[in-house]
N, C-alpha and C positions, 0 to 999 in steps of 0.2 A: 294569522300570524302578524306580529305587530313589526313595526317597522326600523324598530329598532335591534327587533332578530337579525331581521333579513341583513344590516346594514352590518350586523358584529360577525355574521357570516361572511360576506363579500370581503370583507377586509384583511381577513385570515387567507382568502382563495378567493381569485374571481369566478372558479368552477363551483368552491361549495356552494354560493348563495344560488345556482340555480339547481342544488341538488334536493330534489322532493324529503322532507323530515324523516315522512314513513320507511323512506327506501333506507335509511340510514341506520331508522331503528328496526327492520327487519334484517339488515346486515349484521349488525353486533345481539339481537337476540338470538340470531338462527346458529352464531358463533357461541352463543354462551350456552343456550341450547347444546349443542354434540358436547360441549366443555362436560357439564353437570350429569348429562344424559349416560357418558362414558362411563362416569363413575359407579355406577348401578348397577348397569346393563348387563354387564358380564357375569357377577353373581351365579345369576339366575344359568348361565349357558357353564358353568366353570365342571360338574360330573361328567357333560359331554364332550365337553375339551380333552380331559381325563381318560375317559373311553376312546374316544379316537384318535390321539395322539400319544397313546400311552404315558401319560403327565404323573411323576409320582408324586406324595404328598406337598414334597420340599418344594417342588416345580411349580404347581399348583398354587402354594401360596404367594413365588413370584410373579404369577401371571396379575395378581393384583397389585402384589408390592412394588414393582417394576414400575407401573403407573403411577401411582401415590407418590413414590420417591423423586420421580424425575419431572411431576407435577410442583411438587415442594420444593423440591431443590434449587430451578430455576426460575420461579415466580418473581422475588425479589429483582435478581438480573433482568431477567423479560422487560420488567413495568419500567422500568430504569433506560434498559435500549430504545424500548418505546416512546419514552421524551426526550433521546438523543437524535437519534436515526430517525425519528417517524411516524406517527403511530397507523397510519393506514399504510405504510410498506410494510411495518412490522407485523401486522393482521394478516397480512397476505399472503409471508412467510409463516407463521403460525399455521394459520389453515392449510396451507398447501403441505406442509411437514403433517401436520396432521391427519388429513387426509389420504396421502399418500400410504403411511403408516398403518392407516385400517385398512389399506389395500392389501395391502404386506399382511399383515397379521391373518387378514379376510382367507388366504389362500395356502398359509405357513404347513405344513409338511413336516414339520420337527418340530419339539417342544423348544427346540433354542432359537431359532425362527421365531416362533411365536412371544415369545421372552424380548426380543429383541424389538420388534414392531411394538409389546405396549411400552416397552421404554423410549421409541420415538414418539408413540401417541401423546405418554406424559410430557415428555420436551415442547410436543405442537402448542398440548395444553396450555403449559405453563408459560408460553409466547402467547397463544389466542386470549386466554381467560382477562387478564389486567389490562389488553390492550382495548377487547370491548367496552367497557365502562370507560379506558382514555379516551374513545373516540367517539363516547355519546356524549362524555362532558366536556369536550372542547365544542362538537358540533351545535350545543342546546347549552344557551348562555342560563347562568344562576338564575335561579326563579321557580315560577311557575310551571313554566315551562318542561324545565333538566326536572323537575321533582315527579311528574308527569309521565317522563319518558324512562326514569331509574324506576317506579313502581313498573312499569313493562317491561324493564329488564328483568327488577328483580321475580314479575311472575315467574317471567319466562323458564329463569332459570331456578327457581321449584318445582313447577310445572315439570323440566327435565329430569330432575329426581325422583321425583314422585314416577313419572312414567318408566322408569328405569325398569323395574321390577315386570312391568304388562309388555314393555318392548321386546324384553329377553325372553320371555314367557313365551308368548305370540312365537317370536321368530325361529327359538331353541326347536317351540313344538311343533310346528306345523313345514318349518323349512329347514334349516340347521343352524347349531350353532355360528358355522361361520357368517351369519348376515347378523349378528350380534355386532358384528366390524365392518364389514361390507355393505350394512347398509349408510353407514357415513359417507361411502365414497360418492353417492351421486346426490346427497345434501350438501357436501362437502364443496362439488365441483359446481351446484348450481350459486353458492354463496360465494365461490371466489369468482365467476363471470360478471355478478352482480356486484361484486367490490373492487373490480376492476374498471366499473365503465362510471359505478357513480361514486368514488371516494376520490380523492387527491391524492397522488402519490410522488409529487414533488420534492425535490428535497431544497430547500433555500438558500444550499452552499454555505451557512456560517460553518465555521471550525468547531470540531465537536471530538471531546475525548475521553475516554469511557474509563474510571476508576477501577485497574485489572486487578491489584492485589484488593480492591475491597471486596471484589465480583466473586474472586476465588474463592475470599475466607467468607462470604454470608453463605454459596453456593456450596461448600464443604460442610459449613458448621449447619444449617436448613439439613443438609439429606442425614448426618450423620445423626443428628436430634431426631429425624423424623424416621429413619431405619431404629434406630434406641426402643421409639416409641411403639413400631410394629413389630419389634421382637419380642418385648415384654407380654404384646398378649400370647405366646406361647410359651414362653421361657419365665414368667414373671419376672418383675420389677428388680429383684436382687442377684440374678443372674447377668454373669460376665456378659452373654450374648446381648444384653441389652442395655445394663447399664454402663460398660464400656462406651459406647458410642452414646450415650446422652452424654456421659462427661466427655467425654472429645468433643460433641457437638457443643454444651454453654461455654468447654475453655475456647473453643475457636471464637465462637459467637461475641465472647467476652474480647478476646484481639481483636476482631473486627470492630466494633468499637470503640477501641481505643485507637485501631487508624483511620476510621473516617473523620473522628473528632479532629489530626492533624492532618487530612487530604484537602486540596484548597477546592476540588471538585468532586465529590463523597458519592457514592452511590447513591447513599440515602442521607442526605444532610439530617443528622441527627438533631437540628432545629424544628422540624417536622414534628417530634414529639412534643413540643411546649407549644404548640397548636394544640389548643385542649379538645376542637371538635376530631380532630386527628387520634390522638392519644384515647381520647375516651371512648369513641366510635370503636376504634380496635378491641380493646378491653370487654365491651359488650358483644362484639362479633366472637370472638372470642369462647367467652362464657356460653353465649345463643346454642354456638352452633358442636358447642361439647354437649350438648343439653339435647339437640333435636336432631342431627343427624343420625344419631344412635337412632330415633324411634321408626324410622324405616326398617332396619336391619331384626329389631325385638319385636317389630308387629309380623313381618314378614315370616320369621319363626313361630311365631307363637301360630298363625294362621295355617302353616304347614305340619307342624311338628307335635302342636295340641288340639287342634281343629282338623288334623289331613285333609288341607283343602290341596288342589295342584297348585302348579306352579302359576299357571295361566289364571284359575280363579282367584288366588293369589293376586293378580296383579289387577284383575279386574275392580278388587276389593276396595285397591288404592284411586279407583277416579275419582269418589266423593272426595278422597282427600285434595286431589289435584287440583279438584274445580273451587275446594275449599282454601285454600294458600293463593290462589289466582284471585279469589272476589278479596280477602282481606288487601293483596299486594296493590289490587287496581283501587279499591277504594279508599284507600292511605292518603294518595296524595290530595283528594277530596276533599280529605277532611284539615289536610294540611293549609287548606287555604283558609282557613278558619280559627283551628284549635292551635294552640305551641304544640307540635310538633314532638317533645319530651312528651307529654299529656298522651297522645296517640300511642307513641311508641310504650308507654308504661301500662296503657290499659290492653295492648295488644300481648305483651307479657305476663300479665294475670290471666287473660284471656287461655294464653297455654300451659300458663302452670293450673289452671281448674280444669284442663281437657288431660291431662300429665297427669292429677291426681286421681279424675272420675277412671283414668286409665289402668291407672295400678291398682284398679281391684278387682280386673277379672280375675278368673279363673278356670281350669278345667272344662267348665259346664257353660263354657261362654256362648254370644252367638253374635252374628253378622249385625244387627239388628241392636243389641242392648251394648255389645262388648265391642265393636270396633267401629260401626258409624258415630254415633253420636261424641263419644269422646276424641274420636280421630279429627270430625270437623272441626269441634270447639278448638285442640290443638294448632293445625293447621292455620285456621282461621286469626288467632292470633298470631299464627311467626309470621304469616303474610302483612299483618299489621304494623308489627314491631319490624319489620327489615325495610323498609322503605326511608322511614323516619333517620334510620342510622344512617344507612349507606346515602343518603343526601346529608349529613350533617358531617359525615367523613371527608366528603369530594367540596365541601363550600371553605371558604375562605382561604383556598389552597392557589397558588398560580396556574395559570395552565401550562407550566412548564415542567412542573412537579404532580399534573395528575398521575402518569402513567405507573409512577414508584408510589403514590398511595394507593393506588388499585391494586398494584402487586404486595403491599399490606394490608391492605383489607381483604384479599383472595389468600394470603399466606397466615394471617391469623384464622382465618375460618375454615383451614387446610387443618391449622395445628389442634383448633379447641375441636375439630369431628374429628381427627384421631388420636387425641389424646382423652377424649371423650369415651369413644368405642371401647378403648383400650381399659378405662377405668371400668366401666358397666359390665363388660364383660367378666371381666377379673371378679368382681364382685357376686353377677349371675350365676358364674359356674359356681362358687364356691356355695351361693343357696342351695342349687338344684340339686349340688352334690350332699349336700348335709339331710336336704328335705325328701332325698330318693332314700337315706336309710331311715327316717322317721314314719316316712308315710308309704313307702314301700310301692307308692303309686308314680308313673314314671310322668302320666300328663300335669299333674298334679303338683310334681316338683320342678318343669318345667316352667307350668304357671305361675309358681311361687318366684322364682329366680327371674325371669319376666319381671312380674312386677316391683321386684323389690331395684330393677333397672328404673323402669317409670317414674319409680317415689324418689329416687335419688336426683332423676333427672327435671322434675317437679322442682328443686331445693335449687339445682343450676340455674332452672330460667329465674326462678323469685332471686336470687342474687344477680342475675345479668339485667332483670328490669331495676334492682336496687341502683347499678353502676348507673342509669342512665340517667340519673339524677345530677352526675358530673358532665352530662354536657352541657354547652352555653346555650342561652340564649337565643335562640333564632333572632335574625335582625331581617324585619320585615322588609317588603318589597321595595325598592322607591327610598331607603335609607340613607 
């Protein structure tokens, strides 16, 4: 560690500089970790929640949407309190709501109990998720360094997604659903002992005061765009149930920027956008993550549904891919000390749109071997490549006073392009499967088809989200 860390450390805290780097980035990836992990995990346990809580359809889909909505909804506020208040108090209450909530949920007794717990988990979330990335980019000054330790965030938390599917699997079948929730609660409690003895949780005493009409209308217009979005996949797009609440959500969206523009202390200082590392970074997170979250969800079926593999082999499936998004993420920033940066992050984009295209053409008669390793890693391997590159180029040139509200847009764009993503692929899958079940009369067969024609579309996303990242700047070398 060079000396000039250590001294930009000390000067923030005379606690941080004697706090160990690793212990730091074990705290916010073990956070970001349960964050991404959550997302998944349930899936897989969601028939048995069903069966033993008697969940009916409508219920059931709560039990996801509950999450998502209150994940979304409050991210933008969270990232925002977090450079008002705090960011390692705000971590703290994160986790601990969080955690708390999978306790609740772990043990829930009624389907509205359980409703109720993933609606705190989302809330823990949406504190935890943007406060992580604020408190590894104030802790690990611009550099070498923060680009080093954001590649281990960002494994981190693919690595969480990808295992989401082998967690749920494992724990549904061999113990019960409810450790699908229960088991956060003693990662949960070993992370905040550990972010209690080595984070700062001081507060400096200036005067600090929190923009409540902006907090309300981004925090309104966020869940009511993002409820819009997840009614559509069952309702389609031109149903009142859906597109009601998208237009309530851009007209809010739309007044809210029209008062931050005249608040002298804005949620989001809408300055932030003519940061083009800022504005561009979004736009590609964005498009990325419409593009590749879906392929958990279409491999995942396609594995069960046209393959009848279980749940648990199923998940087993997904290690190559884990280990494959962790080597791209860790050797990103490697190559970063070398290559621009843009260059890395555009060949890691081609890299999964040829892994997206070798993908979309299995079929029926697929196998482990020809049809889901080989294109799974090439995938993989590129988003781990392209996500490091962005999310350093999002968090550089920003103050460290305004990290924790661009973490909460770059965690709220990559909310909205994976469910607005799902939402498009799906809509589109069913209507193959459905068309290709009366042609070909064969039910694996039209599933495979509507499958892939998900993968080719989503092939076309990432080649436009590597096109965007042609608009970011420059990287300005070390020592500039």
């Amino acid at each position: 560690m060079n000396h000039s860390t250590v001294r930009e450390r000390t000067d923030r805290s005379g606690r941080r500089g004697r706090t160990p780097a690793w212990a730091v980035l074990v705290l916010v990836c073990g956070g970001q970790f349960l964050v991404i992990l959550d997302v998944s995990v349930v899936n897989v346990a969601l028939p048995a929640m069903r069966s033993d809580l008697g969940i009916g359809e409508a219920g059931l889909q709560w039990v996801v949407n509950a999450y998502t909505l209150a994940f979304a909804g409050f991210l933008l506020l969270a990232g925002r309190v977090s450079d008002l208040f705090g960011r390692e108090r705000t971590f703290l209450i994160g986790l601990g709501l969080f955690t708390a909530a999978s306790l609740v949920g772990g043990l829930a007794q009624d389907p509205w109990m359980l409703i109720i717990a993933r609606t705190m988990q989302g809330l823990g979330a949406a504190v935890l998720a943007p406060t992580t990335l604020a408190v590894l980019t104030t802790f690990f000054p611009e550099g070498a360094e923060r680009t080093r330790a954001i590649g281990t965030w960002t494994a981190v938390g693919a690595g969480g997604g990808a295992a989401g599917g082998l967690v749920g699997g494992l724990l549904t079948d061999y113990l019960s659903w409810r450790w699908v929730l229960l088991v956060n609660v003693p990662i949960g409690a070993l992370l905040l002992v550990g972010a209690a003895l080595c984070l700062n949780v001081r507060r400096d005493g200036v005067a600090r005061r929190l923009d409540v009409s902006g907090s309300v209308l981004a925090t309104v217009g966020v869940a009511s765009l993002a409820y819009g979005i997840a009614e559509s996949a069952s309702y389609g797009w031109t149903s009142g149930r859906s597109l009601l609440p998208i237009v309530v959500g851009l007209v809010v969206l739309a007044l809210f920027g029209v008062v931050e523009s005249r608040t002298a202390e804005p949620l989001i200082p809408l300055r932030l956008f003519r940061i083009r590392s800022v504005s561009a970074a979004n736009a590609v997170l964005l498009v990325t993550n419409a593009a590749t979250l879906a392929n958990w969800y279409f491999l995942s079926l396609y594995m069960q549904n046209v393959l009848h593999y279980s749940p648990v082999r199923t998940g087993l499936c997904f290690i190559p891919h884990s280990i494959s998004v962790i080597l791209g993420s860790k050797l990103a920033p490697r190559l970063m000390s070398y290559v621009d940066a843009r260059l890395i992050g555009a060949a890691g984009g081609l890299c999964a749109v040829g892994g997206m295209l070798w993908q979309s053409t299995f079929t029926a008669q697929g196998t482990f071997l020809g049809t889901i390793l080989g294109p799974g890693i090439l995938t993989l391997f590129g988003v781990g490549l392209l996500m490091t590159p962005i999310t350093t180029a999002a968090t550089s040139g920003v103050t460290m006073a305004e990290q924790g509200v661009v973490s909460g847009l770059l965690n709220t764009s990559s909310q909205f392009g994976g469910a607005l993503g799902l939402t498009i692929l799906v809509t589109v899958s069913v209507d193959r499967i459905s068309a290709r079940t009366g042609a070909v009369g064969n039910v694996e067969e039209a599933l495979a088809s509507g499958y892939s024609l998900a993968f080719l579309i989503s092939a076309a996303l990432l080649l436009a989200a590597t096109a965007l990242i042609a608009l970011l700047p420059k990287p300005v070398p070390p020592g500039a």
